[in-house]
DSSP file (Angstrom, degrees, kcal/mol; ACC not computed):
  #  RESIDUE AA STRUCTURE BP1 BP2  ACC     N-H-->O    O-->H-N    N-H-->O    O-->H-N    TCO  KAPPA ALPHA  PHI   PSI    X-CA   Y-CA   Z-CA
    1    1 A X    >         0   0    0      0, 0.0     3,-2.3     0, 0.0     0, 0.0   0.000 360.0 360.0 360.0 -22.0    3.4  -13.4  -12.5
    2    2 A X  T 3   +     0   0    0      1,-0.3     3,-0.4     2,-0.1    18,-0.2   0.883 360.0  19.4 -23.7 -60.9    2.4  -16.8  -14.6
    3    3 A X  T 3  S+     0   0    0      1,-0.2    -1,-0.3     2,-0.1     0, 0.0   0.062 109.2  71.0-132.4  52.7    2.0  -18.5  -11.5
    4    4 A X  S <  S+     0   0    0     -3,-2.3    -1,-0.2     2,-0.1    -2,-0.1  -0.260  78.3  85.0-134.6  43.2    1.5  -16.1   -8.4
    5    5 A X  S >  S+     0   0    0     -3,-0.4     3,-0.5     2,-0.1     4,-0.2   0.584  96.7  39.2 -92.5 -26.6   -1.8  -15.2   -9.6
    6    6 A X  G >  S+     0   0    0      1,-0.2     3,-1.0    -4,-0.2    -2,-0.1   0.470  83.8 106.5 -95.2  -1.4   -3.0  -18.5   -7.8
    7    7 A X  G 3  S+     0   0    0      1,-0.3    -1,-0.2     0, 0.0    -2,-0.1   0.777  90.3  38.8 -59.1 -34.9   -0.7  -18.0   -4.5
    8    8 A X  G <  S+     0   0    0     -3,-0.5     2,-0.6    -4,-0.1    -1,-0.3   0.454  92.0 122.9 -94.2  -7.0   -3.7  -17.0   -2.5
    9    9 A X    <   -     0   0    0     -3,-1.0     4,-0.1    -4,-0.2     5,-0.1  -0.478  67.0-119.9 -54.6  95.7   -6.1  -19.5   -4.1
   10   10 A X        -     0   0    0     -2,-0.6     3,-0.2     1,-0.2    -1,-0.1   0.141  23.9-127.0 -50.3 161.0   -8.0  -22.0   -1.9
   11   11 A X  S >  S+     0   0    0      1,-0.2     3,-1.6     2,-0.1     4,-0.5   0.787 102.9  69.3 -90.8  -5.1   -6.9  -25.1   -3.2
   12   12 A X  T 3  S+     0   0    0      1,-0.3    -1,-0.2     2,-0.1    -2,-0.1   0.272 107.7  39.3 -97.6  21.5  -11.0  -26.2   -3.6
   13   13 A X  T 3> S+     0   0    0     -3,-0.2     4,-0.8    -4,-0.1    -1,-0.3   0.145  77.4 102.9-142.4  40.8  -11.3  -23.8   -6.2
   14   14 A X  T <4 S+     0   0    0     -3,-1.6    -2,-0.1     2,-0.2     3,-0.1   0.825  85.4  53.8 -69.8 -46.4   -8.3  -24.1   -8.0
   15   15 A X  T  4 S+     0   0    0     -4,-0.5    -1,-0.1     1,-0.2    -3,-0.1   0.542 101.3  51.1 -58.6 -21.9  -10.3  -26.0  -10.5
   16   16 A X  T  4 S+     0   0    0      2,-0.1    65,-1.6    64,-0.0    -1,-0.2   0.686  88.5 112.1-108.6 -13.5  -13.0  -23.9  -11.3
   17   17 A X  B  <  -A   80   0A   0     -4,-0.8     2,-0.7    63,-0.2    63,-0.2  -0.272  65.8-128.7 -33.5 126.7  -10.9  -21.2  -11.9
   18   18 A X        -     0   0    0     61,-1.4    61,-0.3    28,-0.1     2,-0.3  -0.566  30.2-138.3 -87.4 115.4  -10.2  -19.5  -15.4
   19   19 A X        -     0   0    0     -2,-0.7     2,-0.2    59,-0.1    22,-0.1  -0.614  12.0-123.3 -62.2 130.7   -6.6  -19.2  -15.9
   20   20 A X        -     0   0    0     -2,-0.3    20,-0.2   -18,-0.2     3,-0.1  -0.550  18.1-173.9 -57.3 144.7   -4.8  -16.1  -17.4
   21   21 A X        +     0   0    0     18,-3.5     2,-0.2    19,-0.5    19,-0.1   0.595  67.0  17.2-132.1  15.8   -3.1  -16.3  -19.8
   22   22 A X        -     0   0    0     17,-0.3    -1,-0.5    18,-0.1     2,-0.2  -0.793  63.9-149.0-150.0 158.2   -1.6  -12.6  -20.0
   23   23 A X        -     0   0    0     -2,-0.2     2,-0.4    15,-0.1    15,-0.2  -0.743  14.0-162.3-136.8 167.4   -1.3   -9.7  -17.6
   24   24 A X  E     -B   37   0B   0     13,-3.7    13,-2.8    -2,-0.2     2,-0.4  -0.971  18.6-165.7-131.9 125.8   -1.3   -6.0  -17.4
   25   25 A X  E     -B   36   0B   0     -2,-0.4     2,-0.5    11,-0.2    11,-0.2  -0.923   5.7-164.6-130.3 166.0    0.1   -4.5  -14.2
   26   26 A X  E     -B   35   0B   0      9,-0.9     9,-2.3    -2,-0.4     2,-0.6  -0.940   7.5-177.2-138.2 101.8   -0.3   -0.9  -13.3
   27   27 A X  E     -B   34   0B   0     -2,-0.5     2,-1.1     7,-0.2     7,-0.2  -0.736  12.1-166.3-115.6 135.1    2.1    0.6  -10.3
   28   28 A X  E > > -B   33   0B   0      5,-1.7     3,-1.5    -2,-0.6     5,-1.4  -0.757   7.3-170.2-116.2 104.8    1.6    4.4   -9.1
   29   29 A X  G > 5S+     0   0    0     -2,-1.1     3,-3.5     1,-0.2     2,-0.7   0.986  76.0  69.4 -72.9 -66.9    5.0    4.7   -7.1
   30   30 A X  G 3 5S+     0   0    0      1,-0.3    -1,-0.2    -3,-0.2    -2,-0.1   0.286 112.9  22.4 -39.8 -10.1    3.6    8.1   -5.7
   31   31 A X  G < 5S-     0   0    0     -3,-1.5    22,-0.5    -2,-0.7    -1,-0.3  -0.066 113.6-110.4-149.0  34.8    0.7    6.8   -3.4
   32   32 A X  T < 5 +     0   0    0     -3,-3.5    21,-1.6     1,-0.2     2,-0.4   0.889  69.7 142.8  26.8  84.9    2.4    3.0   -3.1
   33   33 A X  E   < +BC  28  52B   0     -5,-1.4    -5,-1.7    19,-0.2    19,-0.2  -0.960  28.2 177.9-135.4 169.5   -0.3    1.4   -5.1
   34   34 A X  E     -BC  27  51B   0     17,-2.0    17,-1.0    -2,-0.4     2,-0.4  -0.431   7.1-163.8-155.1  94.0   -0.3   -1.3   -7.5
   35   35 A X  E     -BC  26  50B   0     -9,-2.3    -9,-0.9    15,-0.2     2,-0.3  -0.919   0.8-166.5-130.1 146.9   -2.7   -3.3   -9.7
   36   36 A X  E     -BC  25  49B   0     13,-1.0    13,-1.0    -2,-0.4     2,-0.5  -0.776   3.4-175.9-113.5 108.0   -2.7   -6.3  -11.5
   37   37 A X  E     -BC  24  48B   0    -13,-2.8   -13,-3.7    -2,-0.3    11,-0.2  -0.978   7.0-161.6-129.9 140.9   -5.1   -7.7  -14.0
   38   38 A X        -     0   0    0      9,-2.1     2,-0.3    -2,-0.5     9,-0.2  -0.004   9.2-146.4-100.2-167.3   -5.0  -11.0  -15.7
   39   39 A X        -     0   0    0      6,-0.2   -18,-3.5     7,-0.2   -17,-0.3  -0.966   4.6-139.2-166.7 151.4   -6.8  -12.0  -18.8
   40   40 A X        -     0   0    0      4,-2.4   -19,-0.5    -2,-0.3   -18,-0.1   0.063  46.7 -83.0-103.8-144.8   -8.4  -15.2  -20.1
   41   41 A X  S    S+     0   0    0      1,-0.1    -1,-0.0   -22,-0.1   -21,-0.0   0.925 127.8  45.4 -62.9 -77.1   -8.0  -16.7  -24.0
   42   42 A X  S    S-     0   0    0      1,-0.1    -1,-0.1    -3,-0.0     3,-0.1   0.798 121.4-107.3 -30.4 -55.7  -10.8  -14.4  -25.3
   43   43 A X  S    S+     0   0    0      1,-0.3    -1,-0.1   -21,-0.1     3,-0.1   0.307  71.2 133.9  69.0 -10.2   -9.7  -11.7  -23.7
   44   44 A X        -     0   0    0      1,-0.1    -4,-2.4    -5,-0.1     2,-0.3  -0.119  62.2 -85.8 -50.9 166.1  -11.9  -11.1  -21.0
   45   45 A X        +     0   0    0     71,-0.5    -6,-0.2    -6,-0.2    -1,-0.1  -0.601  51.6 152.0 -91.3 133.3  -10.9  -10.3  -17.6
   46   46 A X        +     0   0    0      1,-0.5    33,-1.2    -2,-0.3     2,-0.3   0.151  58.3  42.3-160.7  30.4  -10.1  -13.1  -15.0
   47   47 A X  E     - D   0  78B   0     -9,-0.2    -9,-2.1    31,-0.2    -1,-0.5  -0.734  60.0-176.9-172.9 134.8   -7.7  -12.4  -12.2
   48   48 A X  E     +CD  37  77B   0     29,-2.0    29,-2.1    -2,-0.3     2,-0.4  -0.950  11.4 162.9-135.5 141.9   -8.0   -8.9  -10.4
   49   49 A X  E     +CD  36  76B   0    -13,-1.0   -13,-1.0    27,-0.2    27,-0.2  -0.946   9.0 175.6-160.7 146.3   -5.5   -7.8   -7.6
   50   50 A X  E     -CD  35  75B   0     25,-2.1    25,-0.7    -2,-0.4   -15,-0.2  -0.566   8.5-167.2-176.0 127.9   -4.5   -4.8   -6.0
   51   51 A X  E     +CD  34  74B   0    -17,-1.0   -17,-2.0    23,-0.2     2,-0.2  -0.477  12.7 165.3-131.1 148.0   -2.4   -3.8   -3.4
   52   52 A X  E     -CD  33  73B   0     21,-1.4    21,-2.2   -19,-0.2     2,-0.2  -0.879  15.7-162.8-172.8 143.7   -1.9   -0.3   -1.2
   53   53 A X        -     0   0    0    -21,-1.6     2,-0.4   -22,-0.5    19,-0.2  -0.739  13.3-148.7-114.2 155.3   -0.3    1.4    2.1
   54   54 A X        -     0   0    0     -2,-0.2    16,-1.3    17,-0.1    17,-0.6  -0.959  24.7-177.9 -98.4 109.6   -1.2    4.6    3.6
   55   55 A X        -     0   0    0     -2,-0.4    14,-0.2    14,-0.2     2,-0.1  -0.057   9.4-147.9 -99.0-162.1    1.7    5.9    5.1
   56   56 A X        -     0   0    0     -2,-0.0    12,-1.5     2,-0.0     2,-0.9  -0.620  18.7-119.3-159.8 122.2    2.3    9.5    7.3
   57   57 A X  E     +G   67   0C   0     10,-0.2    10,-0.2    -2,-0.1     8,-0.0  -0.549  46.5 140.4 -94.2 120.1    4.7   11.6    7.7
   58   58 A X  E     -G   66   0C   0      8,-1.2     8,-1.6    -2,-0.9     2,-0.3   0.057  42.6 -91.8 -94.0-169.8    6.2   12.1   11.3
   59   59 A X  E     -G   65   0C   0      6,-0.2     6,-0.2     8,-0.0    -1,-0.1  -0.957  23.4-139.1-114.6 149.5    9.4   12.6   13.1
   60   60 A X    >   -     0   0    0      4,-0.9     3,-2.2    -2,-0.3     6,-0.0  -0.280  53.1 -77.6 -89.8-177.9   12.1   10.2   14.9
   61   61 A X  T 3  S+     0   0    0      1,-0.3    -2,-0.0     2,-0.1    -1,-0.0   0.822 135.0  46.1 -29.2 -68.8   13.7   10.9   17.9
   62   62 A X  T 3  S-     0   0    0      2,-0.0    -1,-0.3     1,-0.0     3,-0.1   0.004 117.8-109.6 -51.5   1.5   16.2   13.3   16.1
   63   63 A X    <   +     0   0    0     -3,-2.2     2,-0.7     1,-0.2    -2,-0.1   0.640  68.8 146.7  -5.6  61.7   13.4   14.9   14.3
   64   64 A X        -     0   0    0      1,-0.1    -4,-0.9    -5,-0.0    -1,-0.2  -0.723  53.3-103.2 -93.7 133.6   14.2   13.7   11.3
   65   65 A X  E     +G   59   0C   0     -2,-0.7     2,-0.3    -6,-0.2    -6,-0.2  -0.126  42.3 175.7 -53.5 151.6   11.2   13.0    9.0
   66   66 A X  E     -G   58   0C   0     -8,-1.6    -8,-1.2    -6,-0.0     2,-0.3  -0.961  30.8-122.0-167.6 122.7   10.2    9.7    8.5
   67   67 A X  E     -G   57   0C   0     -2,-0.3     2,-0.5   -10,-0.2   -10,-0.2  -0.658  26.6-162.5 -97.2 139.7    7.3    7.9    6.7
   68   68 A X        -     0   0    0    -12,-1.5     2,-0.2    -2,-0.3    28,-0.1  -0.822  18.8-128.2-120.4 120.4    5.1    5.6    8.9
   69   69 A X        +     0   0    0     -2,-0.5    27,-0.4   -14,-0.2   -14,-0.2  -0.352  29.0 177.6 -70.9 145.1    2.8    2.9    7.4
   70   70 A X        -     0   0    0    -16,-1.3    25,-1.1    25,-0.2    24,-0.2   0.756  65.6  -7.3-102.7 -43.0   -0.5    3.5    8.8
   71   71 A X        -     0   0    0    -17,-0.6     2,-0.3    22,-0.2    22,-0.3  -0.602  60.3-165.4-165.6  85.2   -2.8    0.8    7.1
   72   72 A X  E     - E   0  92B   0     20,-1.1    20,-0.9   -19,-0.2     2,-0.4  -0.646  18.0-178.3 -87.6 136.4   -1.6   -2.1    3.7
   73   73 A X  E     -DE  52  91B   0    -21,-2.2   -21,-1.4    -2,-0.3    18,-0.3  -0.989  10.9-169.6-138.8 138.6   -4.6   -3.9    1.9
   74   74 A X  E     -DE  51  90B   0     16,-1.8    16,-2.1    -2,-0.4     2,-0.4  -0.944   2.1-166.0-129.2 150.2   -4.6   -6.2   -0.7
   75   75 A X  E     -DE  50  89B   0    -25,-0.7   -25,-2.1    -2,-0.3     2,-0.3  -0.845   5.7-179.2-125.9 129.0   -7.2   -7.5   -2.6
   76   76 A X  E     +DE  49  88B   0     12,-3.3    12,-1.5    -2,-0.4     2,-0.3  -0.973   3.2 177.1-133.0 163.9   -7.5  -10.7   -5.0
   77   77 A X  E     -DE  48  87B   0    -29,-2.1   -29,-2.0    -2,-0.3     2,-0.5  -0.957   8.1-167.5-155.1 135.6  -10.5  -11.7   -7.0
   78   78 A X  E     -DE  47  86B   0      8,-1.2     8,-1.3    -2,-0.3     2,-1.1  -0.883  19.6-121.7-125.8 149.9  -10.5  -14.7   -9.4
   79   79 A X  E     - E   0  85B   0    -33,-1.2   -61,-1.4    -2,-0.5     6,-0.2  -0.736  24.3-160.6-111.6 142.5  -13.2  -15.7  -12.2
   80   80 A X  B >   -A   17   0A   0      4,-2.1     3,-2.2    -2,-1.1   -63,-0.2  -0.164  38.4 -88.9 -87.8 153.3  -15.0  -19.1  -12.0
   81   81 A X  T 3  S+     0   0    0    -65,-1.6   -64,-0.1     1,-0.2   -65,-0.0   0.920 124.4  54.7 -34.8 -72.8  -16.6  -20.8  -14.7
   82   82 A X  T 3  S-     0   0    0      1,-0.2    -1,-0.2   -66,-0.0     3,-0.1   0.461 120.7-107.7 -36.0 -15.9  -20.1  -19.4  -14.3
   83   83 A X  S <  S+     0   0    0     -3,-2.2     2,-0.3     1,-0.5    -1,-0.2   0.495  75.8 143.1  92.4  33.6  -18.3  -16.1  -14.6
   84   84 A X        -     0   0    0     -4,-0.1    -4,-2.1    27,-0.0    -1,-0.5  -0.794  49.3-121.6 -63.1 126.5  -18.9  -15.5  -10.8
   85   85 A X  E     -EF  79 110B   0     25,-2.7    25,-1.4    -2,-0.3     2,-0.5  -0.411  10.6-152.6 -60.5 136.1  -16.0  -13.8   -8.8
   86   86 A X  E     -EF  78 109B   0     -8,-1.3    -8,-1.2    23,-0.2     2,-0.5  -0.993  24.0-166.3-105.6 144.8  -14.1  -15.3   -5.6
   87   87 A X  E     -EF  77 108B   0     21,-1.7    21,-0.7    -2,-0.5     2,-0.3  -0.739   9.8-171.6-124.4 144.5  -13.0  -12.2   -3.7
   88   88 A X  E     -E   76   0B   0    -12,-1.5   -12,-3.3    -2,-0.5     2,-0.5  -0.903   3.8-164.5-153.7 133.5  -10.4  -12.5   -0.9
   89   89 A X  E     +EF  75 105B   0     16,-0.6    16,-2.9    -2,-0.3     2,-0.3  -0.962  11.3 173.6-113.3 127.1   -9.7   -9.6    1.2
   90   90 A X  E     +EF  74 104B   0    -16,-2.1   -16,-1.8    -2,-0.5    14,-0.2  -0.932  17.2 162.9-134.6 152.7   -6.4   -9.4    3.6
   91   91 A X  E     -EF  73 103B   0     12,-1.6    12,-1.6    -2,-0.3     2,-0.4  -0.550  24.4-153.2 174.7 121.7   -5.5   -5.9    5.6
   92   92 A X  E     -EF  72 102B   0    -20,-0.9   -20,-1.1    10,-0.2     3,-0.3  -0.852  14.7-179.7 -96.0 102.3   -3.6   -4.7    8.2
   93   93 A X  E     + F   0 101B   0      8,-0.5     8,-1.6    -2,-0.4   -22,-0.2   0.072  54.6  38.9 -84.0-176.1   -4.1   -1.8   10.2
   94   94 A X    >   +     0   0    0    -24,-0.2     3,-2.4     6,-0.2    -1,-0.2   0.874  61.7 166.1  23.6  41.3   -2.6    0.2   13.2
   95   95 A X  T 3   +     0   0    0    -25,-1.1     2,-1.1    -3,-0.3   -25,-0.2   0.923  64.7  61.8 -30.2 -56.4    0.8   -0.4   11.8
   96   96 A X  T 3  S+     0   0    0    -27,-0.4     2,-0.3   -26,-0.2    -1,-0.3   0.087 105.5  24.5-102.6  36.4    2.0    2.1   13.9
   97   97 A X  S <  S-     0   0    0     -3,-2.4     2,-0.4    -2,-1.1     0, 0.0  -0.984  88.8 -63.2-164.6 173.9    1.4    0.9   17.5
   98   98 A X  S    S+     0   0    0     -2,-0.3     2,-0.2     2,-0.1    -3,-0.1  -0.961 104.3  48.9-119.4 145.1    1.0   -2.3   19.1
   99   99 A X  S    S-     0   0    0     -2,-0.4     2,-0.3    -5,-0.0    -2,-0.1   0.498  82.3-149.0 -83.6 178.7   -0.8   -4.6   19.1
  100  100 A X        -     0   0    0     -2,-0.2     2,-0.6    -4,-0.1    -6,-0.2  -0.829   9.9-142.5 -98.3 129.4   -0.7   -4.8   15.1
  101  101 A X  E     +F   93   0B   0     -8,-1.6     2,-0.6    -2,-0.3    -8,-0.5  -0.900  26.3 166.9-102.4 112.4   -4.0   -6.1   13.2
  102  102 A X  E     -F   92   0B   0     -2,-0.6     2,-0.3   -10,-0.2   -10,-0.2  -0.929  12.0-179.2-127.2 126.5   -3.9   -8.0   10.4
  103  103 A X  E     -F   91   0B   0    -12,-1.6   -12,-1.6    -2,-0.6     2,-0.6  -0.873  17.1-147.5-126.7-179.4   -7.4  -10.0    9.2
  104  104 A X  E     -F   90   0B   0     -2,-0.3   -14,-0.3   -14,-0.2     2,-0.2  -0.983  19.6-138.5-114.1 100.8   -8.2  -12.3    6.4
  105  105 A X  E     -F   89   0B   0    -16,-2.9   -16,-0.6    -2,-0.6     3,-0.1  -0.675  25.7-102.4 -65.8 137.6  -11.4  -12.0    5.1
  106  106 A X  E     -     0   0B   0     -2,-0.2   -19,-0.1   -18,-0.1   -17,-0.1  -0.147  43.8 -98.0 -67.6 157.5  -13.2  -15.1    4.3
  107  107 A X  E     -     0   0B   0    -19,-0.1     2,-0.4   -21,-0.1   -19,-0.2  -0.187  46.5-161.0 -42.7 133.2  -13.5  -16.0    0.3
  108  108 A X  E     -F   87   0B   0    -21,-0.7   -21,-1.7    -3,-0.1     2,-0.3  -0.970  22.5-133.3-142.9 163.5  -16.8  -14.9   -1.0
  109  109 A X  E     +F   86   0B   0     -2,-0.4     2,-0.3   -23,-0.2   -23,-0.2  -0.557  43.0 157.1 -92.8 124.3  -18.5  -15.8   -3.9
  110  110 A X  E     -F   85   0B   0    -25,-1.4   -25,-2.7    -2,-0.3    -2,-0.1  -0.979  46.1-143.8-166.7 160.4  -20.0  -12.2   -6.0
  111  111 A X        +     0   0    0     -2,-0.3     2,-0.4   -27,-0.2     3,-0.1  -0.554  40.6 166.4-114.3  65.7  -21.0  -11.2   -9.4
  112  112 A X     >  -     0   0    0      1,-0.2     4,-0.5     4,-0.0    -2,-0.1  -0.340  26.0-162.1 -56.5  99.1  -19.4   -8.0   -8.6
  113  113 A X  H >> S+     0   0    0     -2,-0.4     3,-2.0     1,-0.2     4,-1.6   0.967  87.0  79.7 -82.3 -43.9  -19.1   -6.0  -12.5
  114  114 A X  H >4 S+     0   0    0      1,-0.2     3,-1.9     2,-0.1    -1,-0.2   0.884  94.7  49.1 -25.9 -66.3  -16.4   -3.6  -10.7
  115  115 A X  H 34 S+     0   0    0      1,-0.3    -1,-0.2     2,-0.2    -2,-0.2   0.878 116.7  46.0 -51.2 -29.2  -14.0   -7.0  -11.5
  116  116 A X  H <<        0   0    0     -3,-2.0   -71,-0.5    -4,-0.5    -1,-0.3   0.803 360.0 360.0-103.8  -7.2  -15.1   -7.1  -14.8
  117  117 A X    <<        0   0    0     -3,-1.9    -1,-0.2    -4,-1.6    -2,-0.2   0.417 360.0 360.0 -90.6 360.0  -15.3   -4.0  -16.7
């Protein structure tokens, strides 16, 4: 995880970013989630991520059951000097028909305390 905290990291704030320099990640197999928190020198918090699917379960052809991804999000949020967040949001919806949506959100700048407690 050393260095695929930054994978989604515009490169024109690469600089003003607070590096981690240990993480704690947290996976709950049972509702496909996962999250990821980084940590600076101090010990405050300075990389946030966290990733989730909604699935459903249907039937195939055969009517055997079968789980169908519905909806995947992930979220990354890094902290900047001033101890301002960058947020990036990416998520895809109607998995399960076509067309398929997937959007980007644009970066934004927030002092968002969820990210920080």
């Amino acid at each position: 995880m050393s260095k695929q905290w930054e994978e989604y990291l515009p490169l024109e704030y690469r600089q003003q970013t607070v590096p981690p320099v240990y993480f704690e990640h947290h996976v709950d197999e049972s509702v496909q989630a996962e999250r990821t928190l980084g940590f600076d020198e101090s010990g405050k918090r300075c990389f946030y991520r966290h990733r989730f699917s909604l699935t459903e379960e249907r039937f195939d052809s055969e009517e055997f059951p079968i789980e169908v991804a519905l909806y995947r999000e992930i979220v990354l949020a890094w902290r900047i000097a001033n101890f301002k967040w960058l947020k990036l949001k990416v998520y895809a919806d109607r998995l399960d028909r076509c067309p398929q949506r997937v959007a980007v959100l644009p970066i934004e700048i927030t002092e968002e305390t969820l990210l920080q407690s």
